[in-house]
C-alpha positions in Angstrom: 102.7 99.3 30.0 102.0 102.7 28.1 103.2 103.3 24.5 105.0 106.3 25.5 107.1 104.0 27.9 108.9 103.1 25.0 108.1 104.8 21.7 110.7 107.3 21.9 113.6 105.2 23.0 115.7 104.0 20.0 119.2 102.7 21.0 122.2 102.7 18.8 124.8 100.4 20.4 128.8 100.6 19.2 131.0 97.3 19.9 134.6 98.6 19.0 136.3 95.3 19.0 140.0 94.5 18.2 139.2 93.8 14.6 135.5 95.2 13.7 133.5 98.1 15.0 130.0 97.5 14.9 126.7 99.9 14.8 123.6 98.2 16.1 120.2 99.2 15.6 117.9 98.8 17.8 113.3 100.4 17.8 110.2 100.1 18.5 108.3 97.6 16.2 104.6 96.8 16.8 104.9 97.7 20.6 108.0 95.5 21.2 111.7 97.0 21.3 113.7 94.6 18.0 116.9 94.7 17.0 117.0 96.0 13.3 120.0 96.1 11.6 124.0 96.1 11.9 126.5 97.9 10.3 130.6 96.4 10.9 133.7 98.3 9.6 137.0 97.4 10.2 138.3 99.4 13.9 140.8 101.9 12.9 142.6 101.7 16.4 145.6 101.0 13.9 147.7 102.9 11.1 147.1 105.4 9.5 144.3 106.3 11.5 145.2 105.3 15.0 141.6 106.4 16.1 139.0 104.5 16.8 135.9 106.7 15.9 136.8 106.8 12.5 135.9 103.2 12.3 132.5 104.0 14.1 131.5 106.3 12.0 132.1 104.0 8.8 130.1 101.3 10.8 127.4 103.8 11.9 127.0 104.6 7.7 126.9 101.2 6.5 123.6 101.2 8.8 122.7 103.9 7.7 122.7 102.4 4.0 121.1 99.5 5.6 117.9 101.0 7.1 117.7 104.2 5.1 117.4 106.5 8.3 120.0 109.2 8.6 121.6 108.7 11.8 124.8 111.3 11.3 124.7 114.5 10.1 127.2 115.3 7.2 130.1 116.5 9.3 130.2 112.6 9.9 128.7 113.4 14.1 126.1 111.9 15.4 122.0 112.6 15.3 121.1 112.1 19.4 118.0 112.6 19.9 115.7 111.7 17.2 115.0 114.9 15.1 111.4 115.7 14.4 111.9 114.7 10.7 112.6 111.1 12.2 116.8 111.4 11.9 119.2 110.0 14.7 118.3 108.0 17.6 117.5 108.4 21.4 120.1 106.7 23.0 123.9 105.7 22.4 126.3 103.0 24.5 129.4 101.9 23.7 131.3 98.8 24.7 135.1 97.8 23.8 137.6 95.1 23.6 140.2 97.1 21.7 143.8 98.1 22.9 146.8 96.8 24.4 146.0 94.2 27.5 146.3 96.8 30.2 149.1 96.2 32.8 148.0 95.3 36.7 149.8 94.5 39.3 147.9 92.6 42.2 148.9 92.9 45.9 147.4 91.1 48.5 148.1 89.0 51.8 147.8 85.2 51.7 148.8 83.6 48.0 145.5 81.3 48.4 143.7 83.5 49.6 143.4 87.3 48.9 146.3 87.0 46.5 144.3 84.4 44.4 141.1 86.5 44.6 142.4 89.4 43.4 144.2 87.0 40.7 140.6 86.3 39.4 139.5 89.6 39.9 142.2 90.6 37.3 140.8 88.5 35.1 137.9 89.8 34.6 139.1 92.2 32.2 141.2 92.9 29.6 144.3 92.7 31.2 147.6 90.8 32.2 149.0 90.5 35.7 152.6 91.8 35.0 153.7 91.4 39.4 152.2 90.3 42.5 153.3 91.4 45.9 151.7 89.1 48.8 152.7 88.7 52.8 155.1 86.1 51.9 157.1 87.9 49.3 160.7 87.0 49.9 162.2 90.6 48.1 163.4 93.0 50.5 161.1 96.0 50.1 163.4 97.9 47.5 163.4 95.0 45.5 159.7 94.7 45.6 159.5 98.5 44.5 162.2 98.2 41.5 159.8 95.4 40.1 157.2 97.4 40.2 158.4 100.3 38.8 159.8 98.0 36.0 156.1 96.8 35.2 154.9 100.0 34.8 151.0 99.0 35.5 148.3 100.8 34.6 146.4 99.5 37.4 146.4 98.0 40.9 144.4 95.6 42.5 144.7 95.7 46.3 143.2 93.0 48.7 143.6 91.4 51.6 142.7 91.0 55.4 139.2 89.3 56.3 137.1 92.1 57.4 138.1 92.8 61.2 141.1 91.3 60.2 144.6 91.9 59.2 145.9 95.9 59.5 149.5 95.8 60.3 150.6 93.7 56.9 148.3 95.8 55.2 149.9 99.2 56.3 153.3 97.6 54.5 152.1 97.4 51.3 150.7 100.7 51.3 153.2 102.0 52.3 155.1 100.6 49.2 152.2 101.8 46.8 153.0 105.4 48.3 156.6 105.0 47.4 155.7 103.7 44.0 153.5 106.7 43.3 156.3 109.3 44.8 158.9 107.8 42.3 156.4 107.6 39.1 155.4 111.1 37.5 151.9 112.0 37.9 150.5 111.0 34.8 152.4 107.4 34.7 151.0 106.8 38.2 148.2 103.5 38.1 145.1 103.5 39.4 144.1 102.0 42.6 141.6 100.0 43.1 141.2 98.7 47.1 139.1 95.8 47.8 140.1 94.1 51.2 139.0 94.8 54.9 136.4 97.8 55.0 137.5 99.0 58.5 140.8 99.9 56.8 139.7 101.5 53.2 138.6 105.6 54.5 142.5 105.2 56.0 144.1 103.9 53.2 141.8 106.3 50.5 143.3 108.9 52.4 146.9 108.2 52.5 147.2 107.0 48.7 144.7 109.5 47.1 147.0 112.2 47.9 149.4 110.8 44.7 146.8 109.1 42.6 143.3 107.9 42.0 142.0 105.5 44.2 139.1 103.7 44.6 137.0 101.0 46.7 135.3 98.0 46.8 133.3 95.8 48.9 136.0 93.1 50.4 136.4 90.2 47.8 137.6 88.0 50.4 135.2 89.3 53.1 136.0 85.5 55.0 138.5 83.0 54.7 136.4 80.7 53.0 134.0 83.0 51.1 134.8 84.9 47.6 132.9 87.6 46.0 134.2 89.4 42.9 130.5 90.9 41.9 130.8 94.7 43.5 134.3 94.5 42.5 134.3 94.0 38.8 131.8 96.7 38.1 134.3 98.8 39.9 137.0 97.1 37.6 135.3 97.8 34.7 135.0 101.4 35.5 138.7 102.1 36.0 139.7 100.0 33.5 137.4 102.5 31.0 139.0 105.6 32.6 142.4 104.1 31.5 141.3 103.3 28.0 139.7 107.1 27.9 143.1 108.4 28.5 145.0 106.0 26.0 142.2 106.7 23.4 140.8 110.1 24.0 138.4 109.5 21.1 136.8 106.8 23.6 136.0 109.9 25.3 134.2 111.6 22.7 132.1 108.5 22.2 130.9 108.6 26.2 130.0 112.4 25.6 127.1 111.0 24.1 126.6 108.0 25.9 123.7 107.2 28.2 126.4 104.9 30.6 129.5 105.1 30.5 131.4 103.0 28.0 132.0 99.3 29.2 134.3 96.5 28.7 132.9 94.2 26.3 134.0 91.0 28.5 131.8 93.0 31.9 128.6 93.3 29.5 128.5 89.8 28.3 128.5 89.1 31.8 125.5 90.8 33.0 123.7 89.2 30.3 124.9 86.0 31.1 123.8 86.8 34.8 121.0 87.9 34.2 119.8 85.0 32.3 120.7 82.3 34.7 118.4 84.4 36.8 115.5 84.2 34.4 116.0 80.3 33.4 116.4 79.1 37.3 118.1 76.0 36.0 120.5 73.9 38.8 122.8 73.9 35.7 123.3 77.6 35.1 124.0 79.4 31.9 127.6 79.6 29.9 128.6 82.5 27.3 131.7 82.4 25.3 132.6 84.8 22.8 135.7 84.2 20.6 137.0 87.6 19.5 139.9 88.4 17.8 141.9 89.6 20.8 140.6 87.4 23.7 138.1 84.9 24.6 135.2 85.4 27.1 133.8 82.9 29.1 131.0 83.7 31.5 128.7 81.2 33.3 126.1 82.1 35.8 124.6 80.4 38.3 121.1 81.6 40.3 122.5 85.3 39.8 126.1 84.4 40.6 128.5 85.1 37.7 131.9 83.6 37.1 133.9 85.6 34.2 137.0 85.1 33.0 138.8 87.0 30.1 141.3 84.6 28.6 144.2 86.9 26.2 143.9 84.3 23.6 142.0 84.7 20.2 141.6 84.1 16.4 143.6 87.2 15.7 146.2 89.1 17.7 145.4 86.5 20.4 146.7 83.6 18.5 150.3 84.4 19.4 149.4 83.8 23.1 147.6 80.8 21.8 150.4 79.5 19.9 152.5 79.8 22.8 150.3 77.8 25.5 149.5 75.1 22.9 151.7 72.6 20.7 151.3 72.2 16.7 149.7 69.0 17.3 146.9 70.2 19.7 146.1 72.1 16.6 146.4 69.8 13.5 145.1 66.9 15.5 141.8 68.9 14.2 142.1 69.4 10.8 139.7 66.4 8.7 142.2 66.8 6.0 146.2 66.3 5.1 148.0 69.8 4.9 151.7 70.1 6.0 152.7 71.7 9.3 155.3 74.1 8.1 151.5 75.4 5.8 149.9 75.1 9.3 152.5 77.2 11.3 152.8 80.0 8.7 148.9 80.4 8.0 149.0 80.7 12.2 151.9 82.7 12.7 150.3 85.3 9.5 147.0 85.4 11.7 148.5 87.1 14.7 150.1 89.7 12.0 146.7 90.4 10.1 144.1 89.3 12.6 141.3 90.4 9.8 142.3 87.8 7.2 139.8 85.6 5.9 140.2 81.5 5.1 140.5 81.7 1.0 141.0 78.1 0.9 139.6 74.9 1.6 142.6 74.5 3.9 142.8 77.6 5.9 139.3 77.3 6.4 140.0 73.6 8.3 143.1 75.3 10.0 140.7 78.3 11.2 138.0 75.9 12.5 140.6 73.7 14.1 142.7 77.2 15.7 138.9 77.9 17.2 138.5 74.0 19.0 141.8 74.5 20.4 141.1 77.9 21.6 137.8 76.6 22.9 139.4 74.0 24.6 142.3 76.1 25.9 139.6 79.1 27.7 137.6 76.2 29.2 141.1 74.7 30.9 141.9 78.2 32.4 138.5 78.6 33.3 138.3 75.6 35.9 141.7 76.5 36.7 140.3 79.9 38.0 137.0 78.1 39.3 137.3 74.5 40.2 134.0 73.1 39.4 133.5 69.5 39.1 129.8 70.5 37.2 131.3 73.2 34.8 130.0 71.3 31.9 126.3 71.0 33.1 125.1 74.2 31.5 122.0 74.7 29.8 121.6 76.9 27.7 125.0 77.9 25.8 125.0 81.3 24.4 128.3 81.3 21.6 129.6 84.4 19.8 132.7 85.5 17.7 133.1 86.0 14.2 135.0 82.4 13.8 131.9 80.7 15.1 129.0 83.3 13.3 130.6 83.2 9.9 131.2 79.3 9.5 130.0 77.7 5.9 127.3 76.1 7.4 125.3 75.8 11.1 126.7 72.5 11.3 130.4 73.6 11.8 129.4 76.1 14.0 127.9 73.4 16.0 130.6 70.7 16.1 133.4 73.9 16.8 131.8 74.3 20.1 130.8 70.8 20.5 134.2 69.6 20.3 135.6 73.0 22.5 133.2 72.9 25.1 132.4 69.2 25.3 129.0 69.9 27.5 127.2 67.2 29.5 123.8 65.6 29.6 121.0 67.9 27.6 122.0 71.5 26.5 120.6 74.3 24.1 123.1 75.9 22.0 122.1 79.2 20.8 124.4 81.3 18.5 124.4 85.2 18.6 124.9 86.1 15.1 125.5 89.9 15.2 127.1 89.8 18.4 124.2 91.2 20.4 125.2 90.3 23.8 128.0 93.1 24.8 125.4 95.8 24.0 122.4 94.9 25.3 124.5 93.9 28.9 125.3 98.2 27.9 121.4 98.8 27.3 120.1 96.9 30.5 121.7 99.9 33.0 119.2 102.4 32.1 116.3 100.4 29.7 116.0 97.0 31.2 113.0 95.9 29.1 114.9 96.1 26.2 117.3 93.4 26.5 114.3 91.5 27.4 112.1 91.3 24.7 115.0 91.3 22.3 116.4 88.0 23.9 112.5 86.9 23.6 112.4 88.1 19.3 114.2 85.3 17.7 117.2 87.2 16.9 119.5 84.5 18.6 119.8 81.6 16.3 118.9 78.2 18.5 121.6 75.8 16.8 120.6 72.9 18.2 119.1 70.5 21.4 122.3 68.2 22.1 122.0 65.5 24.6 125.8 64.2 25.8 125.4 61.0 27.6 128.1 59.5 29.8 129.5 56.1 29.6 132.2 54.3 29.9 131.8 51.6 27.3 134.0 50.3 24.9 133.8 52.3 20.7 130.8 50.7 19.2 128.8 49.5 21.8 124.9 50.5 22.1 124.8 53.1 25.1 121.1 54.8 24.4 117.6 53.5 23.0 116.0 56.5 21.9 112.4 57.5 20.8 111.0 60.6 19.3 107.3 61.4 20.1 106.3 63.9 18.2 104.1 66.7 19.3 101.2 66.6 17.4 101.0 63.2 16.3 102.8 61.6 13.5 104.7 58.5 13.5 107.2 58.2 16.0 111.0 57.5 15.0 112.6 54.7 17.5 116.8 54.8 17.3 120.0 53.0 19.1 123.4 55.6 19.9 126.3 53.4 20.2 129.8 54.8 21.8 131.5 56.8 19.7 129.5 58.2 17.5 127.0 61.5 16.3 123.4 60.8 15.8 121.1 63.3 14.3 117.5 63.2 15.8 115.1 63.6 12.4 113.3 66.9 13.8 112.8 70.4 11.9 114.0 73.9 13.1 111.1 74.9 15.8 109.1 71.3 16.2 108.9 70.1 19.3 109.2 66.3 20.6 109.3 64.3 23.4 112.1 62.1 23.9 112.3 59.1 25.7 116.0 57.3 26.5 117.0 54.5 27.6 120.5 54.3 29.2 121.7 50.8 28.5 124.8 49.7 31.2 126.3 52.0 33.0 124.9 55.4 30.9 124.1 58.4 32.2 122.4 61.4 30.3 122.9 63.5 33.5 125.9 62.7 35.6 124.3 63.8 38.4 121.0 61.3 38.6 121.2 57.2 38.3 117.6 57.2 36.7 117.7 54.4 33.3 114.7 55.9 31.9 114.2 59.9 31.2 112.4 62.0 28.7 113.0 65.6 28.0 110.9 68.0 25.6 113.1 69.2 23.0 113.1 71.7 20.1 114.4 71.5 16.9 116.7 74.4 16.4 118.8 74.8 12.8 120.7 71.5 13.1 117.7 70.0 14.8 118.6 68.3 18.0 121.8 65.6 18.2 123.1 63.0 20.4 126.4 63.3 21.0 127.5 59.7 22.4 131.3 60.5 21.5 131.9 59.7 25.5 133.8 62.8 27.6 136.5 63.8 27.8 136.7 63.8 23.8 139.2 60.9 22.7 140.1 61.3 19.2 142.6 58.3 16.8 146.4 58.8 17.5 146.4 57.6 14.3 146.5 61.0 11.9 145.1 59.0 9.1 141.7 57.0 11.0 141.8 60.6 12.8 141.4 62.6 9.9 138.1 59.8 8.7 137.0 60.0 12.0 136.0 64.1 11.7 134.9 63.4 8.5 132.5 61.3 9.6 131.4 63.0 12.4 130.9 65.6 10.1 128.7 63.7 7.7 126.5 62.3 10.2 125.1 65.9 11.1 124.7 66.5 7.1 128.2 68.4 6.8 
């Protein structure tokens, strides 16, 4: 590869999320694209500014204090491209997770079939299915039209018909989508977005584009039996940016000066996460979660096959929705220490008012690490609800992300938050993104796919730690696992016994590598999937060096609040917490 391939291409990447806007840096250094620096500011979506670009710009000049390269002139607008005196950058992207859940109404034929496609497809994005019209919809058509109208959606999905199939049930419901659009005024009309038999969709275009925007994508259930979202959500993701443009024409200033057009945060994790189970090859597949403010993205990939879902709960404004799908006791059940509920339910109620408030306590820190397991816990439920998968723990690696998770005291509760969330199986890598890397580079990897590349490759992902999670269903206390650490490079090795129940932290340093050998005792297995007694893995160390977690699945913790409360405490204390 040339120098000149890649000496003039310096990226700045903008993540307006619900709570922070962040500026991200990213250059050449010795012949290899790095990320440099961030810059976050709080997103001024809100009063009294109720514009998002004001809270760029503040972002943009913290980095600017950081590196000590001008990057905006002093009108406060961005330098693009780099200026001969070595001001401003090549490129720009923007991604987004801010704003109201945008309103979609799904319409399809069969409820387990297209109906339930297009369910997923909705939930790709940042967005809540507010009415659903399917073939066996009961409401007499101007019933089905007054609920409609009530919704007000900014979008539709429209599926349905295996291709060659259905035409006649499909010719209803447009038909009700025309109606729809001759009732709303033109600029409360929603987007359509068709995605069902192809014989159909130049017909259909042209009989609903003549009252709004419409547009297609490859059948999402092209056979009764087969499902694929891919084509589709990159068409989601552009109509659901066109929406936010209009709601936040600001967003549209940004994308003036964008290489791509802005994306959905949620849709650019995903490509990364794609793109990665590509690159690792592993039967198990990758998983990404990001716990923002707003929502929570989950993302696992699979050989190039991608399974997203954007889950409306969060640490912030999300916490309402999680409040409501979860009882107090799902949350205190958490905590490692006494505090009162009625101190619980305020501190949680107060986090969906001011979503950017900060634990100051010893207690609201506990209450904020426990709000996180349960939403954890809550995204991975909805997630095998949308895709039943009896291996959707077996992932390897884990890439985690959200400010909860990032900012914890210490790498250990960063670690037991999403061991106790995600509950993985047999032997996984957790790797924390720090500055919240992931959106962008998903942004970059449209029009500089090298970059992402060797950035992943620099070290600017934290590797938390190597956790093996054996299953077994003997009783608390019993020896499940005879382990031994060989170390690479000699050195004497360490010989150990995991019993049922409990957190064992493997004596190995950030970057060594080992061997280890196990030996299931009973009925153990380290992977549910193979009967062998007698496995060895090479592992590396990463910050919390590498753990067994022998705590059994699912997770079981004392209905006892006291012996529950010593319990975490000691799980705690066995990793050095």
């Amino acid at each position: 590869m040339t120098t000149s391939l890649i000496d003039t291409e310096t990226v700045l990447g903008i993540d307006v999320g619900t709570v922070n806007t962040r500026a991200l840096l990213f250059d050449v250094v010795e012949g290899q694209y790095s990320f440099i620096a961030a810059g976050v500011a709080p997103t001024t979506l809100e009063a009294p500014y109720h514009d998002p670009a004001e809270g760029m710009i503040r972002a943009v000049r913290q980095l600017q204090e950081v590196t000590g390269r001008d990057l905006l002139e002093p009108q406060g607008r961005l330098i693009i491209p780099v200026q001969a005196d070595g001001s401003g950058v090549d490129r720009m992207v923007v991604t987004y997770s801010t704003g109201q859940p945008l309103r979609m109404v799904v319409a399809g034929l069969l409820a387990d079939v297209s109906l339930e496609s297009a369910q997923r497809l909705a939930a790709t994005t940042y967005g809540q299915v507010v009415e659903s019209i399917g073939l066996n919809d009961r409401r007499r058509p101007e019933s089905q039209l007054d609920a409609i109208l009530r919704a007000g959606p900014d979008l539709v999905l429209f599926a349905g018909g295996t291709e060659g199939g259905a035409s006649r049930s499909l010719g209803r419901i447009v038909d009700l989508m025309t109606l729809v659009c001759r009732v709303l005024p033109q600029e409360k009309r929603p987007e359509i977005i068709y995605a069902g038999n192809q014989a159909l969709s130049t017909r259909i275009t042209e009989i609903l584009e003549k009252w709004t925007p419409v547009r297609t994508a490859p059948n999402i259930r092209p056979t009764i039996d087969v499902e694929d979202l891919g084509q589709a959500e990159g068409v989601l993701s552009q109509a659901v940016t066109r929406v936010r443009m209009r709601q936040l024409p600001s967003l549209a200033v940004m994308a003036s000066f964008c290489s791509v057009p802005p994306l959905p945060t949620g849709f650019a994790f995903g490509r990364v996460i794609r793109y990665l189970s590509k690159v690792y090859g592993s039967s198990k597949g990758v998983l990404g979660v990001d716990l923002g403010a707003g929502s929570t993205v989950m993302a696992a990939g699979q050989a190039g096959r991608l399974n997203l879902l954007v889950s409306s709960i969060g640490m912030g404004q999300g916490a309402a929705r999680l409040i409501e799908q979860s009882t107090l006791e799902d949350i205190v059940r958490w905590l490692p220490l006494h505090v009162p509920d009625d101190v619980v339910s305020d501190y949680l109620w107060q986090k969906t008012v001011h979503p950017a408030s900060l634990p100051a306590s010893q207690d609201t820190l506990a209450i904020e690490q426990a709000l996180a397991r349960q939403a954890l816990r809550l995204a991975r439920q909805q997630f095998l609800a949308r895709y039943p998968d009896p291996q959707v723990q077996l992932y390897d690696p884990i890439l985690a992300s959200g400010a909860t998770i990032n900012q914890a005291a210490s790498p250990v509760q960063s670690l037991l938050m999403l061991l106790d969330g995600l509950e993985p199986v047999g032997i996984t890598n957790l790797v924390l993104d720090q500055n919240n890397l992931t959106p962008t580079l998903g942004a970059i990897s449209e029009f500089l796919p090298l970059l992402p590349v060797q950035v992943l490759d620099s070290g600017a992902f934290l590797r938390l730690a190597t956790v093996i999670s054996p299953i077994s269903s003997a009783k608390y206390g019993t020896p499940i696992l005879e382990a031994r650490l060989e170390y690479e490079g000699g050195g004497n090795d360490t010989r150990l016994e995991v019993r049922q129940g409990g957190l064992v932290a493997l004596p190995l340093q950030q970057g060594q590598v080992a061997i280890l050998h196990l030996k299931c005792l009973r009925d153990t297995r380290v992977d549910p999937r193979s009967s062998k007694k007698n496995v060895k893995y090479k592992i590396i160390g990463g910050s919390c060096g590498a753990v067994i977690d022998g705590r059994g699945r699912p997770l079981e913790l004392p209905e006892d609040a006291s012996r529950r409360r010593d319990q975490l405490k000691k799980w705690a204390m066995a990793l050095g917490g």
